[in-house]
VMD Tcl script that builds the backbone (N, CA, C; Angstrom):
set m [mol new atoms 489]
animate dup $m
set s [atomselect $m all]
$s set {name element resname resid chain x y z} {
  {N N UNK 1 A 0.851 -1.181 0.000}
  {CA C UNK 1 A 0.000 0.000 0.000}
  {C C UNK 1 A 0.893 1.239 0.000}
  {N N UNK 2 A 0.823 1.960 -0.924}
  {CA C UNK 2 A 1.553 3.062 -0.867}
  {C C UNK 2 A 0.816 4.600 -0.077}
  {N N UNK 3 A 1.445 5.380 0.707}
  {CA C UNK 3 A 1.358 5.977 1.587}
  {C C UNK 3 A 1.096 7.508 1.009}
  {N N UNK 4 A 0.281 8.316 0.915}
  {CA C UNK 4 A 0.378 9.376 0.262}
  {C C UNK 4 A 0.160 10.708 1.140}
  {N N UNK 5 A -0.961 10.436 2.078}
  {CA C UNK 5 A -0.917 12.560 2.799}
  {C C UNK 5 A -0.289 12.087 4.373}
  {N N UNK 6 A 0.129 12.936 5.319}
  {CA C UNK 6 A 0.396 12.761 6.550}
  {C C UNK 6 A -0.930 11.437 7.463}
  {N N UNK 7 A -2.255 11.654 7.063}
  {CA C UNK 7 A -3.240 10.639 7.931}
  {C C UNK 7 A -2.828 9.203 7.154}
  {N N UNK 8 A -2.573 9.067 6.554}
  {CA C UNK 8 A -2.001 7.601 5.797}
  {C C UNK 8 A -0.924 7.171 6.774}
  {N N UNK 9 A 0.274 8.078 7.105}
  {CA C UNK 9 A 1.218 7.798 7.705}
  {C C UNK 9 A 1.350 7.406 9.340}
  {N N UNK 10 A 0.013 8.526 9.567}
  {CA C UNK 10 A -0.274 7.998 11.491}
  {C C UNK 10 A -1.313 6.856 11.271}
  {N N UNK 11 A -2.106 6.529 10.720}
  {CA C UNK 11 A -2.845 4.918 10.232}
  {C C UNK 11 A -2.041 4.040 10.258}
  {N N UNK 12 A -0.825 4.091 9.514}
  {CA C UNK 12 A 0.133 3.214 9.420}
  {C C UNK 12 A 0.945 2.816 10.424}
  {N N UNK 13 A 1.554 4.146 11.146}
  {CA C UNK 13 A 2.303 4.030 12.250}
  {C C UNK 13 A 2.126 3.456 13.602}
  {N N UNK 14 A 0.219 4.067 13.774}
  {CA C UNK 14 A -0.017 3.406 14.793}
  {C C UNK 14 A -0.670 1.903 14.725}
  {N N UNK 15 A -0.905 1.596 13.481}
  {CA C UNK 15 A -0.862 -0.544 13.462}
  {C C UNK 15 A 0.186 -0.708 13.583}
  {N N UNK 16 A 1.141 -0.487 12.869}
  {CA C UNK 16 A 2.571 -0.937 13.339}
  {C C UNK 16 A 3.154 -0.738 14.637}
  {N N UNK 17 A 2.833 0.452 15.544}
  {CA C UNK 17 A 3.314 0.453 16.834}
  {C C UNK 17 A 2.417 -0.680 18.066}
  {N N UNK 18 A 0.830 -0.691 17.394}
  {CA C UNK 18 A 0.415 -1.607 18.305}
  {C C UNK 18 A 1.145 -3.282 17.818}
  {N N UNK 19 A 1.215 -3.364 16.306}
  {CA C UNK 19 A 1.395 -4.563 16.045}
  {C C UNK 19 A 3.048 -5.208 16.584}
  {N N UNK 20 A 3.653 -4.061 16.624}
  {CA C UNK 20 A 5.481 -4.229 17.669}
  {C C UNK 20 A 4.784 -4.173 18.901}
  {N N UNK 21 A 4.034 -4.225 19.283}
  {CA C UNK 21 A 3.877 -4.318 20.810}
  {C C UNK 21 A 4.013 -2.833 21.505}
  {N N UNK 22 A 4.032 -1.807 20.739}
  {CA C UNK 22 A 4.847 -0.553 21.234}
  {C C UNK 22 A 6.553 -0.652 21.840}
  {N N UNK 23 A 7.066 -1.708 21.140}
  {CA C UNK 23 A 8.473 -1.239 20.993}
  {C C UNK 23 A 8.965 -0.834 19.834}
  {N N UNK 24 A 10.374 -0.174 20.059}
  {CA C UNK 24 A 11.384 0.433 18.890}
  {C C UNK 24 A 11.929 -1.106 18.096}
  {N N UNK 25 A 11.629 -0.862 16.892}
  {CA C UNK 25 A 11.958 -1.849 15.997}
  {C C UNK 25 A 13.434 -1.942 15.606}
  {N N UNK 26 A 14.249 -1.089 15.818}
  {CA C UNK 26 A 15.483 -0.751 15.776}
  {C C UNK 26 A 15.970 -1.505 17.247}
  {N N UNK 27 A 15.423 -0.801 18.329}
  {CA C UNK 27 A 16.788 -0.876 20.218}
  {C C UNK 27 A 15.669 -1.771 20.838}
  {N N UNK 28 A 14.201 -2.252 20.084}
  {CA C UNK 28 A 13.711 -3.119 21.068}
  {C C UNK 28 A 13.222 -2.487 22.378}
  {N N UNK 29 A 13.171 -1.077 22.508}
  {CA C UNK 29 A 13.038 -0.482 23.603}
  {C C UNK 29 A 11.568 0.281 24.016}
  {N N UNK 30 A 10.867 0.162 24.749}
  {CA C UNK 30 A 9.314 0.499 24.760}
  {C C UNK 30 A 9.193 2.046 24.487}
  {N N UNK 31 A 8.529 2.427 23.607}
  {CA C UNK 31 A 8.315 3.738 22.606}
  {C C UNK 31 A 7.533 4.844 23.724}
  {N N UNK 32 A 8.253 6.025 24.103}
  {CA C UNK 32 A 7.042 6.608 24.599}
  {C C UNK 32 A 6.120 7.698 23.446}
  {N N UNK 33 A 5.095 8.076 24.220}
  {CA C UNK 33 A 4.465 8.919 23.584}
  {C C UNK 33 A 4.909 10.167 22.941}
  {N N UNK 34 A 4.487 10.139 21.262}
  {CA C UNK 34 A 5.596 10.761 20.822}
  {C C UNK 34 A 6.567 11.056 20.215}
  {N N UNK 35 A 7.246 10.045 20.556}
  {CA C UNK 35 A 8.822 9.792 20.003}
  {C C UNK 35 A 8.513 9.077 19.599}
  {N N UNK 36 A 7.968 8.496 18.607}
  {CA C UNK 36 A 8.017 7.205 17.251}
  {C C UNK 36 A 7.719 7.390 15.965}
  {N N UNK 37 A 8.541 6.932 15.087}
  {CA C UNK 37 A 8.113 7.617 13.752}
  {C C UNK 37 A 8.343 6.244 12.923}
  {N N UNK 38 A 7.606 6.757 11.666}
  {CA C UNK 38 A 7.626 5.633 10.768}
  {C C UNK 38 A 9.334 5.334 10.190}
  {N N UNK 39 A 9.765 4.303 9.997}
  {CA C UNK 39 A 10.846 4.332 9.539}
  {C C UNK 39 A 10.599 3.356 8.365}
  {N N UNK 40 A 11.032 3.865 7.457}
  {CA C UNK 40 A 11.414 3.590 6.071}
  {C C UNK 40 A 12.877 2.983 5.363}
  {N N UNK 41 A 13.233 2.639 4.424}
  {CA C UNK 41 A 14.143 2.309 3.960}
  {C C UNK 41 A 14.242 3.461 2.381}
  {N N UNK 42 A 15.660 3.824 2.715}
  {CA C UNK 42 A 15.984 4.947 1.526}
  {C C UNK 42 A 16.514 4.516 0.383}
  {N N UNK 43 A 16.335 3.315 -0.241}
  {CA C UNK 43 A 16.345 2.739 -1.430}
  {C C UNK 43 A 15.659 2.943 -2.443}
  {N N UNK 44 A 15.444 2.795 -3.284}
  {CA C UNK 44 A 14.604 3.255 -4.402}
  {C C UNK 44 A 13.646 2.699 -4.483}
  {N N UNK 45 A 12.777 1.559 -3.428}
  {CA C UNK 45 A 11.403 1.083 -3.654}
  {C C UNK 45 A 10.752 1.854 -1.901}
  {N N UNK 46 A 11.516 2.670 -1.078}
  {CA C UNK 46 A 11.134 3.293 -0.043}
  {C C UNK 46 A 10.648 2.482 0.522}
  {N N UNK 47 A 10.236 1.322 1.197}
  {CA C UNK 47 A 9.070 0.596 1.464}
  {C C UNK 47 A 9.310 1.022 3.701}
  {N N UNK 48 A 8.519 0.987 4.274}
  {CA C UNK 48 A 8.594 1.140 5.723}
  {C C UNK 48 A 8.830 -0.105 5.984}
  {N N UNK 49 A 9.685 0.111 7.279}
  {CA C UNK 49 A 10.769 -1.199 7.379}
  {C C UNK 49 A 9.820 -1.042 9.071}
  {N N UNK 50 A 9.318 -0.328 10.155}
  {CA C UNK 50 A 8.591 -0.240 11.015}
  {C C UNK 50 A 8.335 1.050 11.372}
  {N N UNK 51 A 8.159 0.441 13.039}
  {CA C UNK 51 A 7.640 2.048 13.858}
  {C C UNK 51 A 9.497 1.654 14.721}
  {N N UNK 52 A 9.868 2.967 14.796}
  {CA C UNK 52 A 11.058 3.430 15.642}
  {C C UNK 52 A 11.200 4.864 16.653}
  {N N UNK 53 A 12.278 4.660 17.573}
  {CA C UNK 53 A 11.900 5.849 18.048}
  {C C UNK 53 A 12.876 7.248 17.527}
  {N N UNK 54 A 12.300 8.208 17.819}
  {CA C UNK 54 A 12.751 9.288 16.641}
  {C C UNK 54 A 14.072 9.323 17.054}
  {N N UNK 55 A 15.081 9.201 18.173}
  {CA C UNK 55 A 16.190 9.210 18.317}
  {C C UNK 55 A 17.067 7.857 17.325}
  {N N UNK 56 A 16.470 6.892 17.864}
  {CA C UNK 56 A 17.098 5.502 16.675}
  {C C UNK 56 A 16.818 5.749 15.322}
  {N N UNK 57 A 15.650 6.630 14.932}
  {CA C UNK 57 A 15.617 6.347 13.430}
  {C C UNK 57 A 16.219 7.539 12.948}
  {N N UNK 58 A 16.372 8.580 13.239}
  {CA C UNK 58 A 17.897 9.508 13.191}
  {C C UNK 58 A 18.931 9.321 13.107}
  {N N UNK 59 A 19.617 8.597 14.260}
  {CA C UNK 59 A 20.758 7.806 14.290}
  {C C UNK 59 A 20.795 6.885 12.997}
  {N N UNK 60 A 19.563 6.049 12.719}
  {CA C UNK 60 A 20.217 4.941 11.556}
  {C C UNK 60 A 20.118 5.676 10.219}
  {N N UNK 61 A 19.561 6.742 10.314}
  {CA C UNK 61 A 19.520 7.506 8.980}
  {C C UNK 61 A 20.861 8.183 8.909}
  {N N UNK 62 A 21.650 8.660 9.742}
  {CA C UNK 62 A 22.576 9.143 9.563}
  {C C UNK 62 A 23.950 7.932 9.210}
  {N N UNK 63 A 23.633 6.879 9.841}
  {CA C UNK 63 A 24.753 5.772 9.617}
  {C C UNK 63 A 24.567 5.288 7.794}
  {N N UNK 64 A 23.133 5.557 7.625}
  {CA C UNK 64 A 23.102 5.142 5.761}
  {C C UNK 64 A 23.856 6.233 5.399}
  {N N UNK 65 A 23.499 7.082 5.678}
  {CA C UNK 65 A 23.981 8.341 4.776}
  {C C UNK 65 A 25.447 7.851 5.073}
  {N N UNK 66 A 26.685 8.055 5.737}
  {CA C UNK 66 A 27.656 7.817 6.449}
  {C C UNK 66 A 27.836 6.612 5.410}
  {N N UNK 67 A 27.012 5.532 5.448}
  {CA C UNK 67 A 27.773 4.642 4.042}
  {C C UNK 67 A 27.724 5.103 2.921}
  {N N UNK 68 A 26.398 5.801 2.537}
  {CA C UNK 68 A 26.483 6.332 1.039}
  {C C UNK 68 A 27.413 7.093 0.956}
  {N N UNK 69 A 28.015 8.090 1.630}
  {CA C UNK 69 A 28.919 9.025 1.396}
  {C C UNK 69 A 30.327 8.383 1.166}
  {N N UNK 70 A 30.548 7.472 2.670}
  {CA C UNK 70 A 31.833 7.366 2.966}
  {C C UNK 70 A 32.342 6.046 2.602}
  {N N UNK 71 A 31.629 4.841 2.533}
  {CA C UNK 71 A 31.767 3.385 2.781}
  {C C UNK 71 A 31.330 2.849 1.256}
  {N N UNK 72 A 30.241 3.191 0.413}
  {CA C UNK 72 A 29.628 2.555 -0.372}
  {C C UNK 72 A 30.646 2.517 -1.489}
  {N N UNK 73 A 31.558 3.126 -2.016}
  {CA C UNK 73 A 32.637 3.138 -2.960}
  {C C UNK 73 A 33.766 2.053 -2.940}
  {N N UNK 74 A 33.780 2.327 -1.693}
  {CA C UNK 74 A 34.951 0.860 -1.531}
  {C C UNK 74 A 35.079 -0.361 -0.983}
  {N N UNK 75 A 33.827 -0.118 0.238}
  {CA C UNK 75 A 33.208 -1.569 0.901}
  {C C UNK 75 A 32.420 -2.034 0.121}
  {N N UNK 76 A 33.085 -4.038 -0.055}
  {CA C UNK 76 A 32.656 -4.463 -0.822}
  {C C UNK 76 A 31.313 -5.216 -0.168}
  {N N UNK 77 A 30.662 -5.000 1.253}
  {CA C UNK 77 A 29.514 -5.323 1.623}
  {C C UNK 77 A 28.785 -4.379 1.335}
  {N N UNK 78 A 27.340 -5.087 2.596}
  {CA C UNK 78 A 26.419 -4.097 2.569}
  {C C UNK 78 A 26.859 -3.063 4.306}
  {N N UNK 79 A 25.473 -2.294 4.239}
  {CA C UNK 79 A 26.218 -1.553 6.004}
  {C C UNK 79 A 25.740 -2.494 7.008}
  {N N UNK 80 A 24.906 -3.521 6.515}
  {CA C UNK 80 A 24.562 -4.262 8.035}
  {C C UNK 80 A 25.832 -5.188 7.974}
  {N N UNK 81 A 26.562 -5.471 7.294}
  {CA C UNK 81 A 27.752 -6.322 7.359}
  {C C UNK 81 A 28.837 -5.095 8.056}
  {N N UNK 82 A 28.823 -4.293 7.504}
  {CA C UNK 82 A 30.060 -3.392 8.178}
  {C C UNK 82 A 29.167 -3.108 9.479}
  {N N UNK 83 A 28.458 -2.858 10.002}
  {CA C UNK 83 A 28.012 -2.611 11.090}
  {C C UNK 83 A 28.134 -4.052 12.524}
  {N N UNK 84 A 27.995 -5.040 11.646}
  {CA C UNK 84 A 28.132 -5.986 12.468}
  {C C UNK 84 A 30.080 -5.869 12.624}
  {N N UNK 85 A 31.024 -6.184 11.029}
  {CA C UNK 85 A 32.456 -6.178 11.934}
  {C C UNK 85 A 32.440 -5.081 12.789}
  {N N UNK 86 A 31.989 -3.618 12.692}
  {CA C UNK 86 A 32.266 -2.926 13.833}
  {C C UNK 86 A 31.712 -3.515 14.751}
  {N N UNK 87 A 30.842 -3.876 15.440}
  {CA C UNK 87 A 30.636 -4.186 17.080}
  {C C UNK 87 A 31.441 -5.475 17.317}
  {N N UNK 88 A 31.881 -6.122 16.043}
  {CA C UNK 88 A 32.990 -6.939 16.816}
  {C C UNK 88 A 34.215 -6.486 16.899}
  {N N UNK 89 A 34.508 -5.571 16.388}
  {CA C UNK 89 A 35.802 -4.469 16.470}
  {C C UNK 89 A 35.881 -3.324 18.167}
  {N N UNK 90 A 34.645 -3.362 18.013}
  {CA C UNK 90 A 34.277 -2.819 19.485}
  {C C UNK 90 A 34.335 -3.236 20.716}
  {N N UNK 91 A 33.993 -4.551 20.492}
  {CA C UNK 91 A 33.808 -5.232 21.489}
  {C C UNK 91 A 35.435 -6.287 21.740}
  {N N UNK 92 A 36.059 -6.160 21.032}
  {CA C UNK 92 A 37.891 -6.507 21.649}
  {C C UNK 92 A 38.318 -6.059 22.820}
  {N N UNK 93 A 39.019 -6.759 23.210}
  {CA C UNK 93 A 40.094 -5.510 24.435}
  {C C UNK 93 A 40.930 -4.872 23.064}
  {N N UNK 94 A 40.845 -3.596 24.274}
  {CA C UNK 94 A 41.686 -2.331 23.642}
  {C C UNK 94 A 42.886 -2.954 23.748}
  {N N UNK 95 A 44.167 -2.402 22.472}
  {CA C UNK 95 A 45.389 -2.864 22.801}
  {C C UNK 95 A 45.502 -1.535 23.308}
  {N N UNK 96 A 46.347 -1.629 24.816}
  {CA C UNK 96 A 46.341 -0.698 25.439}
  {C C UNK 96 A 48.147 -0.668 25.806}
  {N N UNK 97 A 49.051 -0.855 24.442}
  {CA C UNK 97 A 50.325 -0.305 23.979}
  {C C UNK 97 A 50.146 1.076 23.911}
  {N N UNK 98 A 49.692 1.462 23.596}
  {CA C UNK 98 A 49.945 2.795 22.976}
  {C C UNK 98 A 48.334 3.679 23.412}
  {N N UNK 99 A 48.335 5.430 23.388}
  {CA C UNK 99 A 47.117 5.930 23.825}
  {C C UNK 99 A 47.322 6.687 22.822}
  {N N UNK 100 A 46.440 7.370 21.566}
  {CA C UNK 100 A 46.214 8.125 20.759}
  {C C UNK 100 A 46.414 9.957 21.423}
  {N N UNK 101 A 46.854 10.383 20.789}
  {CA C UNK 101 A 47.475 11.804 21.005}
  {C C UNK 101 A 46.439 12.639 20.960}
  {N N UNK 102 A 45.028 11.939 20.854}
  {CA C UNK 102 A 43.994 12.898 21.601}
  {C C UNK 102 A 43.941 12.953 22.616}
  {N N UNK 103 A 44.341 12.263 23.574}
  {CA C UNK 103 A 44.134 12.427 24.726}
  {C C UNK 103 A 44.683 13.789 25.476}
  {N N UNK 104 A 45.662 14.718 24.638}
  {CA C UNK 104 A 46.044 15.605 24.709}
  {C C UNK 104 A 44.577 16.874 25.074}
  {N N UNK 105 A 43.660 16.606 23.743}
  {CA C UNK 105 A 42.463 17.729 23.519}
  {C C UNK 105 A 41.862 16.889 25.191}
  {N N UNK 106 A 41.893 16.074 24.993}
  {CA C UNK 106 A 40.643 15.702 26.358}
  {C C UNK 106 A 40.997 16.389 28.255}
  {N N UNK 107 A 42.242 16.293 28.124}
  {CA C UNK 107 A 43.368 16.396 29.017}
  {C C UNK 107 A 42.578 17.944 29.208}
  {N N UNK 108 A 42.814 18.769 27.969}
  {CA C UNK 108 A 42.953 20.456 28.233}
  {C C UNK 108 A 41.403 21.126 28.605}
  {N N UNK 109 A 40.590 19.559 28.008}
  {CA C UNK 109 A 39.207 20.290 28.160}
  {C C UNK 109 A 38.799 19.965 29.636}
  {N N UNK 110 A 39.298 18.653 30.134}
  {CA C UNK 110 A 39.159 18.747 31.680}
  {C C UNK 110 A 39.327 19.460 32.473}
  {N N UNK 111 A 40.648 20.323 32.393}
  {CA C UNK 111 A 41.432 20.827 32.795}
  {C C UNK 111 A 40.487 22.345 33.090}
  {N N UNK 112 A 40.032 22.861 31.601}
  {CA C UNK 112 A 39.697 24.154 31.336}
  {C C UNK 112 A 37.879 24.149 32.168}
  {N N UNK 113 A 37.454 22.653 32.293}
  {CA C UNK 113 A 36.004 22.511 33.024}
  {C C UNK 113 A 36.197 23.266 34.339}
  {N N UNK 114 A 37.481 23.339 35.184}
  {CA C UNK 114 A 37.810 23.305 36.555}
  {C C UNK 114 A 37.779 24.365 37.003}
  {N N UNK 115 A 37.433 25.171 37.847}
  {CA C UNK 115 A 37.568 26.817 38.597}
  {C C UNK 115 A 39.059 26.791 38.923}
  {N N UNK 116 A 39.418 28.200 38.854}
  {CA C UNK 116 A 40.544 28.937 38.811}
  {C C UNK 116 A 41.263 28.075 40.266}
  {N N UNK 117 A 40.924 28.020 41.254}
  {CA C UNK 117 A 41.089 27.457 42.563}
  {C C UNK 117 A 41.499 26.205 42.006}
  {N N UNK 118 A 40.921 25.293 41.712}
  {CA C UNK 118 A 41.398 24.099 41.240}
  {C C UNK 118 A 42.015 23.944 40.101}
  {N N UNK 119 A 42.289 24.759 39.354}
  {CA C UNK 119 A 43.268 24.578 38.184}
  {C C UNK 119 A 44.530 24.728 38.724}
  {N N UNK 120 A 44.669 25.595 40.088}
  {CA C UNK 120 A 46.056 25.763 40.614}
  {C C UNK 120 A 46.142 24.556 41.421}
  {N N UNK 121 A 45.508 23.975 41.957}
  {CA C UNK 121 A 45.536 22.822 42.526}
  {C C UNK 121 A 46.301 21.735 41.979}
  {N N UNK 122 A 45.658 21.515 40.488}
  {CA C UNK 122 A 46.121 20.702 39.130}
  {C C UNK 122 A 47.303 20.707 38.939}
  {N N UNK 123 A 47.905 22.406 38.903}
  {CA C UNK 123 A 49.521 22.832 38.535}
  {C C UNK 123 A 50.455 22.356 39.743}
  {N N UNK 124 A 50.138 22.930 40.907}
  {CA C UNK 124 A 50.316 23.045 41.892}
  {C C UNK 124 A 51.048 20.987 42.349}
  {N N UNK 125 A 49.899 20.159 42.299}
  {CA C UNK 125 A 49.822 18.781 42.606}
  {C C UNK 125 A 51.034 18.231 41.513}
  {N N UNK 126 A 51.036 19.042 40.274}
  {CA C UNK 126 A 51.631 17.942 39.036}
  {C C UNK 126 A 53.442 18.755 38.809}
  {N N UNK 127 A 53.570 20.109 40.132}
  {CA C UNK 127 A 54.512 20.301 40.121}
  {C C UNK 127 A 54.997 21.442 39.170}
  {N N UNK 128 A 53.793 22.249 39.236}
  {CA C UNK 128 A 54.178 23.591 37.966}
  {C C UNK 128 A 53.498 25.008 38.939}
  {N N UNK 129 A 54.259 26.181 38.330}
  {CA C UNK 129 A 53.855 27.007 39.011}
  {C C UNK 129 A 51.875 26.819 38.557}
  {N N UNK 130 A 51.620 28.108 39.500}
  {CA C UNK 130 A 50.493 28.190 38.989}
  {C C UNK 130 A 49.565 29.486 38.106}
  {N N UNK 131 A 50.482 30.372 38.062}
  {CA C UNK 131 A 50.396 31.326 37.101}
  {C C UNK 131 A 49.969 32.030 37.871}
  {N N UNK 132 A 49.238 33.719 37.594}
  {CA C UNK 132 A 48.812 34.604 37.998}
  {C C UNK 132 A 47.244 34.771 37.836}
  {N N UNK 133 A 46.821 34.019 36.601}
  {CA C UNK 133 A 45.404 34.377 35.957}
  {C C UNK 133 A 45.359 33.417 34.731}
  {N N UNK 134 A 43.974 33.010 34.200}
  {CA C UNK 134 A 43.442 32.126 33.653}
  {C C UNK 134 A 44.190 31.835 32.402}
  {N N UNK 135 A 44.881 32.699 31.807}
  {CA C UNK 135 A 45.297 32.893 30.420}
  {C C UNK 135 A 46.300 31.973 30.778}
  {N N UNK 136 A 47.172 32.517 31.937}
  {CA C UNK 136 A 48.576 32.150 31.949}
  {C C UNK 136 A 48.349 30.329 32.572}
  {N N UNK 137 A 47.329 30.412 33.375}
  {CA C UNK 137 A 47.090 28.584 33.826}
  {C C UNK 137 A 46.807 27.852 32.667}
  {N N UNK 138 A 46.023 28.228 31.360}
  {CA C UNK 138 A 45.853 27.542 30.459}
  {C C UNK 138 A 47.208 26.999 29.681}
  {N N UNK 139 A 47.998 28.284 29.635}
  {CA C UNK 139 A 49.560 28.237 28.880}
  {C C UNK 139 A 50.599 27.365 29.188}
  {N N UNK 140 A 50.248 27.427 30.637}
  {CA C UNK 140 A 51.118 26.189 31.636}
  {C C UNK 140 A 50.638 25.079 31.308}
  {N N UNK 141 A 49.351 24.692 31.612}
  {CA C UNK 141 A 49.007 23.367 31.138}
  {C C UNK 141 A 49.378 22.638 30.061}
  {N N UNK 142 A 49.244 24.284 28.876}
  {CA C UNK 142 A 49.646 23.326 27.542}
  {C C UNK 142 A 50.680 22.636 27.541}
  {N N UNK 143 A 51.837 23.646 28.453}
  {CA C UNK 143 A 52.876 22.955 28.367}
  {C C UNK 143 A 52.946 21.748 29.377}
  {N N UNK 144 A 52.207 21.861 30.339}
  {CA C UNK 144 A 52.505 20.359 31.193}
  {C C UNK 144 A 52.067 19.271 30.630}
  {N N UNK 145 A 50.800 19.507 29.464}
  {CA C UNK 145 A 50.907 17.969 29.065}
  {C C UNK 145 A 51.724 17.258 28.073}
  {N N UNK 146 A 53.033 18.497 27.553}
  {CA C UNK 146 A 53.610 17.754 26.754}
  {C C UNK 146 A 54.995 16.848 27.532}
  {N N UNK 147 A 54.691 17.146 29.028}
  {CA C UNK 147 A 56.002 16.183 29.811}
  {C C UNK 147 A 55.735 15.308 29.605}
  {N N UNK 148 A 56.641 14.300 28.939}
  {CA C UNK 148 A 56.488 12.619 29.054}
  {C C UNK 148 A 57.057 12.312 30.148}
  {N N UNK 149 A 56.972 12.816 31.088}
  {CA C UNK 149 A 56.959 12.072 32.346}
  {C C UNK 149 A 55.924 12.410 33.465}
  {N N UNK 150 A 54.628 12.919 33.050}
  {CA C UNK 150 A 53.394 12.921 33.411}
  {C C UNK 150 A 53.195 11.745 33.177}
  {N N UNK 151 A 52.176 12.561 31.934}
  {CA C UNK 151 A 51.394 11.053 30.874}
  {C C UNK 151 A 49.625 11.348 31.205}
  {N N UNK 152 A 48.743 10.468 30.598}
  {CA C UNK 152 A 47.609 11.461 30.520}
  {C C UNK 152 A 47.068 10.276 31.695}
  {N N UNK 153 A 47.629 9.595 32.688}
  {CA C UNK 153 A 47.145 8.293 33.670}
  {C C UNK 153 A 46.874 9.519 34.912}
  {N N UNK 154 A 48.497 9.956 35.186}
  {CA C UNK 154 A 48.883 11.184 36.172}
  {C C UNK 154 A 47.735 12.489 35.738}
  {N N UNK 155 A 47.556 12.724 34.900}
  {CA C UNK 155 A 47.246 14.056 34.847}
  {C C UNK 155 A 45.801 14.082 35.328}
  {N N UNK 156 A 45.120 12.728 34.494}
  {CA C UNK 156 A 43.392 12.384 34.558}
  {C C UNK 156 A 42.903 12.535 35.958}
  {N N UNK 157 A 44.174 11.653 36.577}
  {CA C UNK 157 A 44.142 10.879 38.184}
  {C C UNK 157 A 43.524 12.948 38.962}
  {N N UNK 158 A 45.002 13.897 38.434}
  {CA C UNK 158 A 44.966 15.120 39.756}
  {C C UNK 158 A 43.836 15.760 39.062}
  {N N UNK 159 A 43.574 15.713 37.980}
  {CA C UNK 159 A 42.181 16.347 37.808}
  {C C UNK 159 A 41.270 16.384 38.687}
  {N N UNK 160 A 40.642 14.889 38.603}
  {CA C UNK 160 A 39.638 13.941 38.557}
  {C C UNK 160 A 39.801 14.366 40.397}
  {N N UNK 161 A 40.926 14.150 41.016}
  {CA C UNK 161 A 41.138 14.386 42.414}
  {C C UNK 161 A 40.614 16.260 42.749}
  {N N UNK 162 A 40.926 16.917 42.011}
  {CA C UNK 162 A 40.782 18.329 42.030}
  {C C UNK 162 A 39.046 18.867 42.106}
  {N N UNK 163 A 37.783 17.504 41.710}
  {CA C UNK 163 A 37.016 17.939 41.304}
  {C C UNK 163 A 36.185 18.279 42.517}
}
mol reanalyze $m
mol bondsrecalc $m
mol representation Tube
mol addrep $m
């Protein structure tokens, strides 16, 4: 049955939400009032795949798009295949050799969450002056997280202690 003005679409939505039981057909999760929308498939025969809730069917609309853009050129699956190796890619232990050099941005934004009082605390604990004023505590920091003999274990730890 093809679907044509907005009352077609709440007819539809709500057999399908009673016929799921009023759960999200996507997370399985009980729909509140509201938040459920028809979800469709963006292929060229459109057909409604169920009722979802407007946060999940956002999210999976953005992960198609995310293959059409980024994945569909060179992955030789489909996205429910790449979606499945990711959660088994996810679900590994971390090799935890090495920590990615973001941890740098995360470090400064903790850091910058903290009142003036406790940012000197931070300097103060990790062995740096503590400056005069906000500009100059930020400047210090930058430079304290490039000591490799911190490390972002030490730094997280006097934060996290500072809060």
């Amino acid at each position: 049955e093809d679907l044509y003005t907005a009352k077609d679409v709440e007819r539809v939505r709500k057999f399908l939400t009673e016929e799921q039981e009023n759960y999200c057909a996507i997370t399985s999760i009980e729909l509140a009032p509201k938040q459920h929308c028809l979800d469709h498939a963006h292929d060229e025969n459109q057909f409604v795949r169920g009722v979802a809730h407007r946060q999940a069917n956002a999210a999976l609309g953005k992960l198609e798009g995310v293959y059409t853009r980024y994945l569909s050129y060179w992955y030789p699956g489909k996205l429910s295949d790449f979606l499945r190796q990711c959660a088994a890619y996810l679900e590994q232990p971390h090799d935890e050799r090495f920590r990615h050099n973001g941890w740098i941005k995360k470090a400064k934004t903790m850091f910058n969450a903290l009142n003036e009082k406790q940012k000197d605390q931070v300097l103060k604990e990790l062995g740096y002056e503590t400056g005069s004023n906000g500009k100059q505590r930020k400047e210090i920091f930058a430079k304290l997280v490039l000591d490799r003999n911190l490390g972002y274990d030490t730094i997280r730890k006097t934060i996290k202690e500072a809060q």
